[in-house]
C-alpha positions as CSV (number, residue, x, y, z in Angstrom):
1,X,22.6,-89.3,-104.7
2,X,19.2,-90.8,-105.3
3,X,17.4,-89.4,-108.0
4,X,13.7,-89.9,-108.2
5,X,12.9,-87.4,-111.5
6,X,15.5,-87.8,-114.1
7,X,16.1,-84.9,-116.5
8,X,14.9,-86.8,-119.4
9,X,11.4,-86.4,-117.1
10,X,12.2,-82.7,-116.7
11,X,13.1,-82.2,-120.2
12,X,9.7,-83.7,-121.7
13,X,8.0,-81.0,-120.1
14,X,9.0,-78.4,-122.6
15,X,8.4,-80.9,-125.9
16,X,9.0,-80.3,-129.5
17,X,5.3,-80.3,-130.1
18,X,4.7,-77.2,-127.5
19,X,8.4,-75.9,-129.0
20,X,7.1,-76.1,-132.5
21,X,2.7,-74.6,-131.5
22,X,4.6,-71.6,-130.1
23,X,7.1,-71.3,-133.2
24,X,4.1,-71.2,-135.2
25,X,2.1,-68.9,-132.8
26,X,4.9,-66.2,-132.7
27,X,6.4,-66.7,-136.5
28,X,9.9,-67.0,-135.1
29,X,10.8,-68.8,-138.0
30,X,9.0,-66.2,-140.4
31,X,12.2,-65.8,-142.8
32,X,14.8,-67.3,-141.1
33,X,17.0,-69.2,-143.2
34,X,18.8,-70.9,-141.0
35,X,18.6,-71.4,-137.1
36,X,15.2,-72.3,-136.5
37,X,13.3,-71.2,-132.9
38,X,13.4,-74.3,-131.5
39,X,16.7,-75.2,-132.6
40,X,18.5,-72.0,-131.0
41,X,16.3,-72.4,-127.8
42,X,18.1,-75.9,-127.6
43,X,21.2,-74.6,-128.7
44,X,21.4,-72.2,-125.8
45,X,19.7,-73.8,-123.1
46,X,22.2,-76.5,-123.6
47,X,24.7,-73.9,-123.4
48,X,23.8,-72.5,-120.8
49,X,23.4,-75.5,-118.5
50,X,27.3,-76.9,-119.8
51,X,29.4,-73.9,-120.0
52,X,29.6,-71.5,-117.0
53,X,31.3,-69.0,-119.7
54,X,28.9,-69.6,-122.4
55,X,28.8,-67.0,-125.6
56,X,28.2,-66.9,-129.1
57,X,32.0,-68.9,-130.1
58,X,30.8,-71.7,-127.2
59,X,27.1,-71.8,-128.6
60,X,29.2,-72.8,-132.2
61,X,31.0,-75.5,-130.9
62,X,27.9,-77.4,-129.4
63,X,26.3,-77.2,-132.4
64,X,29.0,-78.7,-134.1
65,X,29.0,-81.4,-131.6
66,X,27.2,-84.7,-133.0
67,X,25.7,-85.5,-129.4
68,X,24.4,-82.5,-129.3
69,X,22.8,-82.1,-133.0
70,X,21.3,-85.6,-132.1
71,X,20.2,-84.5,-129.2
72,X,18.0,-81.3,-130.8
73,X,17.7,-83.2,-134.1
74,X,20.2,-81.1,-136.0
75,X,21.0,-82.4,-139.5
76,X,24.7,-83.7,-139.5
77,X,25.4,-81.6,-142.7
78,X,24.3,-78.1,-141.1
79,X,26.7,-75.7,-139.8
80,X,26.3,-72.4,-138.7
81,X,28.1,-69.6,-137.4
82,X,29.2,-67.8,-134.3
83,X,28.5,-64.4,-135.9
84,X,24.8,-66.2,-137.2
85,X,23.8,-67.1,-133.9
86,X,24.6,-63.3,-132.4
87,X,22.8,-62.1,-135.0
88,X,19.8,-64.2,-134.6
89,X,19.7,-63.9,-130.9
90,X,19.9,-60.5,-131.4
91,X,17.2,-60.0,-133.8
92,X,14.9,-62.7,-133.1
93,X,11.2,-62.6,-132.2
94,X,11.6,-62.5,-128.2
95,X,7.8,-63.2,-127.7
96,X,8.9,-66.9,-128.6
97,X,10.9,-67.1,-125.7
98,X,8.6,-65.2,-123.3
99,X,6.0,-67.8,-124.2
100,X,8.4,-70.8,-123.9
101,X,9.2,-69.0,-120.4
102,X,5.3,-68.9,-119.3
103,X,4.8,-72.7,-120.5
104,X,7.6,-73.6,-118.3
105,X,7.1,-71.8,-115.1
106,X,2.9,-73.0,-115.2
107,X,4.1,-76.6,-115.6
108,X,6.6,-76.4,-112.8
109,X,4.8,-74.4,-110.2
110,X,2.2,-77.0,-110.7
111,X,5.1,-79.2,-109.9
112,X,6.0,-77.8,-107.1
113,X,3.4,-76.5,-106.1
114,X,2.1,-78.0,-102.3
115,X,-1.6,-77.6,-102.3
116,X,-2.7,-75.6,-99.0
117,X,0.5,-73.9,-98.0
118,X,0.7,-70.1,-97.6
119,X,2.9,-68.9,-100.8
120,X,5.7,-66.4,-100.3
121,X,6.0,-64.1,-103.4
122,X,9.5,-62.5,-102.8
123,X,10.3,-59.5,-105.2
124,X,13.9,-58.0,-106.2
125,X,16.1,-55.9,-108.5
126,X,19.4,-56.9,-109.8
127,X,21.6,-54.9,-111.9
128,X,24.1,-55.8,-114.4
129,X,26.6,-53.5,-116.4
130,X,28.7,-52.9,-119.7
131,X,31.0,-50.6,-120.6
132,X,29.3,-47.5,-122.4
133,X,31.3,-47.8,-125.4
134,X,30.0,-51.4,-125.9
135,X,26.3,-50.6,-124.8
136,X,24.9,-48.0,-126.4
137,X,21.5,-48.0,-124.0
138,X,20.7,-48.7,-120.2
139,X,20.9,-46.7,-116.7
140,X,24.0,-44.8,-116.0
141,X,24.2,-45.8,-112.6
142,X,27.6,-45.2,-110.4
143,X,29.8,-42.8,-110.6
144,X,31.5,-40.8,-113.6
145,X,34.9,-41.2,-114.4
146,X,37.3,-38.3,-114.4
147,X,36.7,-37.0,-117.8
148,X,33.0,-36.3,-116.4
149,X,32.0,-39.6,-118.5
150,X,29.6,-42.1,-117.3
151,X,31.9,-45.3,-117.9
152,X,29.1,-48.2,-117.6
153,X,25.3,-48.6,-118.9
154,X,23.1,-50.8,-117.1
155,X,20.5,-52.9,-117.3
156,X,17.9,-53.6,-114.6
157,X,16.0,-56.8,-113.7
158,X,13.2,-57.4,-111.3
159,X,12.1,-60.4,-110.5
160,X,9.2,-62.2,-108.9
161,X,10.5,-65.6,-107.0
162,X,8.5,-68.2,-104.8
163,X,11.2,-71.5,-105.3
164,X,10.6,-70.7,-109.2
165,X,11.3,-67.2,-110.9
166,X,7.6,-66.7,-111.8
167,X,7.6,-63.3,-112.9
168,X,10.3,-60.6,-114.7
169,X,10.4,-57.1,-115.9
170,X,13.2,-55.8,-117.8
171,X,13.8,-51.8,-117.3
172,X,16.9,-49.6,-119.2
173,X,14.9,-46.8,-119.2
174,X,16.9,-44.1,-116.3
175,X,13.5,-43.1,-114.5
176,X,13.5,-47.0,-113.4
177,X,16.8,-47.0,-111.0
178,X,14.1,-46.3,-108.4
179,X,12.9,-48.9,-106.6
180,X,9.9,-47.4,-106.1
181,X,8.7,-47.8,-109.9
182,X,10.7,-50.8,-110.5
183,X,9.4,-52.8,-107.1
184,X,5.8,-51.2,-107.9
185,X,5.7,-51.9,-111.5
186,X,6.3,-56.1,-110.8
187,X,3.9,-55.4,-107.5
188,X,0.9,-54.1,-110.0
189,X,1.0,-57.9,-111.4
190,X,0.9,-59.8,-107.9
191,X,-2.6,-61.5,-107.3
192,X,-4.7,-61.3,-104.6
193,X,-4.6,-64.3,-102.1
194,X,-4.5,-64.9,-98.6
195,X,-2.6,-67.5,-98.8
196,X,0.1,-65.5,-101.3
197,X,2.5,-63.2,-99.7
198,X,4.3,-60.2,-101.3
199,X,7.7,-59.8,-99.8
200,X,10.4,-57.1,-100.4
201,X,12.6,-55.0,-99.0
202,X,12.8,-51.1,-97.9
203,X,14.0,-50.0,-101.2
204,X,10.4,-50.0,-102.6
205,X,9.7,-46.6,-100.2
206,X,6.3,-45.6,-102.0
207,X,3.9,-45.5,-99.5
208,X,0.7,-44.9,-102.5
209,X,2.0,-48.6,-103.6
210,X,1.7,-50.1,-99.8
211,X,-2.0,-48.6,-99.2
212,X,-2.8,-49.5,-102.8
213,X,-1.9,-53.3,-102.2
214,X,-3.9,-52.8,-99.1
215,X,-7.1,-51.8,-101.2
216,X,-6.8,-54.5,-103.3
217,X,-6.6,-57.2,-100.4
218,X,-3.0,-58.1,-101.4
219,X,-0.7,-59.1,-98.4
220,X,2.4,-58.1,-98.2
221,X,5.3,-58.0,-95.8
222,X,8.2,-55.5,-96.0
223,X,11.2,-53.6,-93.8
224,X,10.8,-49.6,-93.9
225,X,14.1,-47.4,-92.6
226,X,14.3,-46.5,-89.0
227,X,13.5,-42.9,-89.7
228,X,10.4,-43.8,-91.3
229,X,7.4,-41.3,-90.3
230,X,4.6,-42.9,-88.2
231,X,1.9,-42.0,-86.2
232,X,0.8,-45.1,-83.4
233,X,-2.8,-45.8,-83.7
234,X,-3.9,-44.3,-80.6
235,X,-7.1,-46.7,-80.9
236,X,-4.9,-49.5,-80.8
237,X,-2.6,-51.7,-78.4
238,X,0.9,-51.6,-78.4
239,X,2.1,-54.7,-77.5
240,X,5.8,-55.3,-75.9
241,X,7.6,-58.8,-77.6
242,X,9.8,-61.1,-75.6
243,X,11.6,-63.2,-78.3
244,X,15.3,-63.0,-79.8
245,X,17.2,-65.4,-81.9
246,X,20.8,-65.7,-82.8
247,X,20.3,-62.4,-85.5
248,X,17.7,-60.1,-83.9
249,X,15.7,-59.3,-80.8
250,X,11.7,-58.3,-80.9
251,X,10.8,-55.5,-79.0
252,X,7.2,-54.3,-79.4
253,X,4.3,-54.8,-82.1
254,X,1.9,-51.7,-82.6
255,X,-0.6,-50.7,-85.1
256,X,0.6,-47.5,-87.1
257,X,-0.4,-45.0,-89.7
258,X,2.6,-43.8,-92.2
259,X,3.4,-40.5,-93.7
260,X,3.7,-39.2,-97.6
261,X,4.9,-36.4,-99.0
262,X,3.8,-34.9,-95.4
263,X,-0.4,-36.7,-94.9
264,X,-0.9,-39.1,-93.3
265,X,-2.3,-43.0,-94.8
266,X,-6.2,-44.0,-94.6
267,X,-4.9,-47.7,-94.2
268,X,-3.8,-48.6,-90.5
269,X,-0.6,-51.1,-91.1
270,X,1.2,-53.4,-88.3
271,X,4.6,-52.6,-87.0
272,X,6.9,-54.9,-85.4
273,X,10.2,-53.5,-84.0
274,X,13.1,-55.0,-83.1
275,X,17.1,-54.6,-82.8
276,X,19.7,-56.2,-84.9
277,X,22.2,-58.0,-82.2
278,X,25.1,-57.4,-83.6
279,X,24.9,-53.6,-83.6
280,X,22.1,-53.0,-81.9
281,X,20.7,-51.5,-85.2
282,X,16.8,-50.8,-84.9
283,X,14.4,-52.8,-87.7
284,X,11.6,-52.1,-88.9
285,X,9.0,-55.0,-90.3
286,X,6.0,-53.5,-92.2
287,X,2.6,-55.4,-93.3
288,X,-0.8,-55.5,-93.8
289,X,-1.5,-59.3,-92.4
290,X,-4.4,-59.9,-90.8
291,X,-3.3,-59.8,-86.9
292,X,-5.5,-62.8,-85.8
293,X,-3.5,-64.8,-88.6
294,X,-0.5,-64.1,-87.9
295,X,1.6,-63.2,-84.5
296,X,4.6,-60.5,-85.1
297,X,6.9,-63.4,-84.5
298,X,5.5,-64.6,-88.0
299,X,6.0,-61.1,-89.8
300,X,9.7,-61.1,-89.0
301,X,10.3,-65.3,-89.9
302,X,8.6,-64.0,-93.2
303,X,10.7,-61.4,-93.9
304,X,13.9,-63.6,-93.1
305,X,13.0,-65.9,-96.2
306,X,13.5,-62.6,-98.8
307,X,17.2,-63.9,-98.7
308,X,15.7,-66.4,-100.7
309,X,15.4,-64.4,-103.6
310,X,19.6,-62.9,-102.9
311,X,20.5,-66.8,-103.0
312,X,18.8,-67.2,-106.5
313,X,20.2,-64.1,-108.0
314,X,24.2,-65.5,-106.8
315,X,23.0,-68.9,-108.3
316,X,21.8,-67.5,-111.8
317,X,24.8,-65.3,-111.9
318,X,27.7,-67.7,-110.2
319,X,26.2,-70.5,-112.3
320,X,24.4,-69.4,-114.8
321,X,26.5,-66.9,-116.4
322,X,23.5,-63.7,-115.9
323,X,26.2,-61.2,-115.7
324,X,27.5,-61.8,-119.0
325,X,26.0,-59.7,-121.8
326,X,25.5,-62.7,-124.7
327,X,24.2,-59.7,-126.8
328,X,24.6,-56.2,-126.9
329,X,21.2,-55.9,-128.5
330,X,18.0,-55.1,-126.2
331,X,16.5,-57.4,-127.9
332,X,19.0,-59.9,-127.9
333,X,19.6,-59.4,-123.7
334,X,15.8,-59.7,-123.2
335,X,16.5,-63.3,-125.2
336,X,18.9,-64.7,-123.5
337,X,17.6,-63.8,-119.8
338,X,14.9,-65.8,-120.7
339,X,17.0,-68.4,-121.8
340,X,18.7,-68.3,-118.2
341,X,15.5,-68.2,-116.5
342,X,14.2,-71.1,-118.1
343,X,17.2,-73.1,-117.4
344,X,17.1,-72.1,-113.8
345,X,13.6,-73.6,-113.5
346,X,14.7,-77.0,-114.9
347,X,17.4,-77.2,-112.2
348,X,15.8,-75.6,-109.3
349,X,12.7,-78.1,-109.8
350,X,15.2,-80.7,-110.7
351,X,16.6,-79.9,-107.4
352,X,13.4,-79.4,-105.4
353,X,12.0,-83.1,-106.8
354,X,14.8,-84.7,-106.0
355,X,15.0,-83.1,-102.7
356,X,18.6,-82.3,-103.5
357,X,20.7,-79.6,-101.6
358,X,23.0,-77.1,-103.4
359,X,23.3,-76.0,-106.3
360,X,26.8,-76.8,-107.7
361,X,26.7,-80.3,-107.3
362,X,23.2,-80.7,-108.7
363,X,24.0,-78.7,-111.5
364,X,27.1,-81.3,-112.1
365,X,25.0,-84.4,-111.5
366,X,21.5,-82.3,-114.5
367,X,24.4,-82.0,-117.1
368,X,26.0,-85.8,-116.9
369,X,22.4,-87.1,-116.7
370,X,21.5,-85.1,-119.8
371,X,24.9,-86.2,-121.8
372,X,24.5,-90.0,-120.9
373,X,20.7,-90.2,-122.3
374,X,22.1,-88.3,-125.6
375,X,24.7,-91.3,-125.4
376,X,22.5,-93.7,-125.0
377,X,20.0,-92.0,-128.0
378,X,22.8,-92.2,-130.2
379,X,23.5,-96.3,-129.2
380,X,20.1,-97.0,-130.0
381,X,20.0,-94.8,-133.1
382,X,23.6,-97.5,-134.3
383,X,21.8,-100.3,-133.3
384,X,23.5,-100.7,-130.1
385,X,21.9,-101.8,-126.6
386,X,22.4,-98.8,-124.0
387,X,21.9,-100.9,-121.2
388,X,25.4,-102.3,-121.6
389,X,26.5,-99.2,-121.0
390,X,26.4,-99.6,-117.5
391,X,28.8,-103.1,-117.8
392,X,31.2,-101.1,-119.7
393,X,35.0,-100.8,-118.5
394,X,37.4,-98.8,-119.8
């Protein structure tokens, strides 16, 4: 495994000078006795990244760890604990973190970021649930138990993703189940750029947002259900496809006008139909691209990458521990999803820079890197030479 940007690189992104400007822009630290901003940001990004069932007990032991404390220059003498750091997550000023969370996903975008290529925004909800007797807030959402008692609360995330998470909204408020506010609520933030994409999937059914995204010159692709309303422009060309790959089979592209709450849209939009192979299924692919731009073919590749976005949410939540509640505070959750979105940035550009595959294997290789330049901080700091290091045999 060649690795051409190390994590110490990745790490100096987010320094303790930007740490400490936004401690002092937010006063996290207004009161705090002990766990500073910066040092619980450390505490549980480190966390996060090291233990795949990380919680308040696990957060405890790494600060109690000396590598660690010399890694996020913790006093040797200061202790703190388990219940402290619940507390603190759970009552902290979260606009720290939502900063720290901007600052890192301008800095990596511009990372990332290859100059001239079209941009794929993909948008997405993901739900996650407690027990109502431990969460005393969220969505009921499922089915009540036999007493007539809804057994789980839950919280909903939507998220904007183009090879980073660039954007998310946190909803526990019941109205926002629908996809239709939450998908339109993130979709009110995208920008306006040819060469930036909205992509998201038949769940967001409001057509107001679709013709409003249209107004505002903001592109977007999309599936609608096969019983969708339409009306074929008659001005227009239908136009019969001849293409099929191992999933799906094109069938005809047409210009169309949809249907709300009975009228009929101003805005004309493409339709490109097809059939899903293995059950013969019809699909539907919506969008307002510009046709001499892009061919139908294009419209349905585009709407293949939204599984993009389904691969992130497994990583974050297979690797990441997202489905864990670290706090049973909304202020505390909002924390600590931050926390995990930040931590997924480091490792998805550590991947993407390093042109690694995966995300297992990279995730082993961002953790030993990160422990052997603490170890080799802590030789230098007792005088030692860290290069030796590397001639050392056990």
């Amino acid at each position: 495994m060649q690795i051409r940007t190390d994590v110490r690189e990745i790490l100096s992104y987010i320094s303790d000078d930007q740490l400490d400007f936004f401690a002092r822009e937010t006063m996290v630290d207004w009161n705090a006795k002990k766990l500073k901003g910066k040092e619980l940001f450390k505490l549980c990004v480190f966390g996060v990244l090291n233990e795949n069932r990380a919680s308040s007990r696990v957060f405890e032991n790494f600060y109690e760890n000396h590598f660690f404390c010399k890694y996020a220059q913790i006093p040797k003498d200061k202790s703190v604990s388990h219940s402290s750091i619940a507390e603190r997550i759970g009552k902290i000023n979260v606009a720290y973190f939502e900063k720290l969370y901007q600052h890192t996903v301008t800095i990596f975008e511009d990372k990332l970021n290859e100059k001239d290529k079209a941009k794929l925004s993909l948008y997405d909800s993901t739900i996650t649930s407690l027990s109502a007797s431990l969460l005393s807030f969220g969505m009921q959402n499922g089915q009540k138990n036999k007493k007539g008692e809804q057994g789980k609360n839950s919280i909903k995330f939507t998220i904007g993703f183009s090879e980073l998470p660039f954007n998310v909204k946190f909803h526990k408020d019941q109205k926002m189940i629908s996809e239709d506010l939450a998908l339109g609520n993130i979709l009110e933030e995208h920008i306006a750029n040819k060469k930036d994409i909205a992509v998201f999937d038949r769940g967001m059914k409001d057509r107001k947002t679709m013709v409003e995204l249209s107004n505002d010159d903001k592109y977007f692709v999309t599936r609608i259900y096969k019983s969708s309303k339409y009306e074929v422009d008659k001005g227009s060309k239908v136009t019969l496809l001849d293409f099929e790959n191992e999933i799906l089979k094109l069938t005809r592209h047409s210009k169309v006008y949809l249907y709300a709450n009975q009228k009929k849209t101003k805005i004309v939009f493409r339709l490109v139909e097809g059939i899903l192979k293995s059950d013969g299924e019809k699909i539907l692919f919506l969008s307002n691209l510009p046709e001499d731009e892009f061919t139908a073919i294009q419209i349905a590749e585009i709407y293949k990458r939204r599984w993009d976005i389904e691969r992130f949410f497994r990583f974050i939540k297979q690797e990441l521990n997202f489905k864990h509640y670290f706090s049973r505070q909304w202020n505390g959750i909002q924390v600590m999803i931050y926390i995990i979105l930040i931590a997924s940035i480091l490792l998805l550009s550590y991947i993407k820079l390093n042109q690694l595959k995966g995300y297992k294997i990279p995730k082993m290789s961002f953790c030993n890197q990160l422990q052997n330049d603490i170890i080799q901080q802590v030789v230098i700091h007792c005088g030692g030479d860290p290069t030796k290091l590397e001639t050392f045999n056990a």
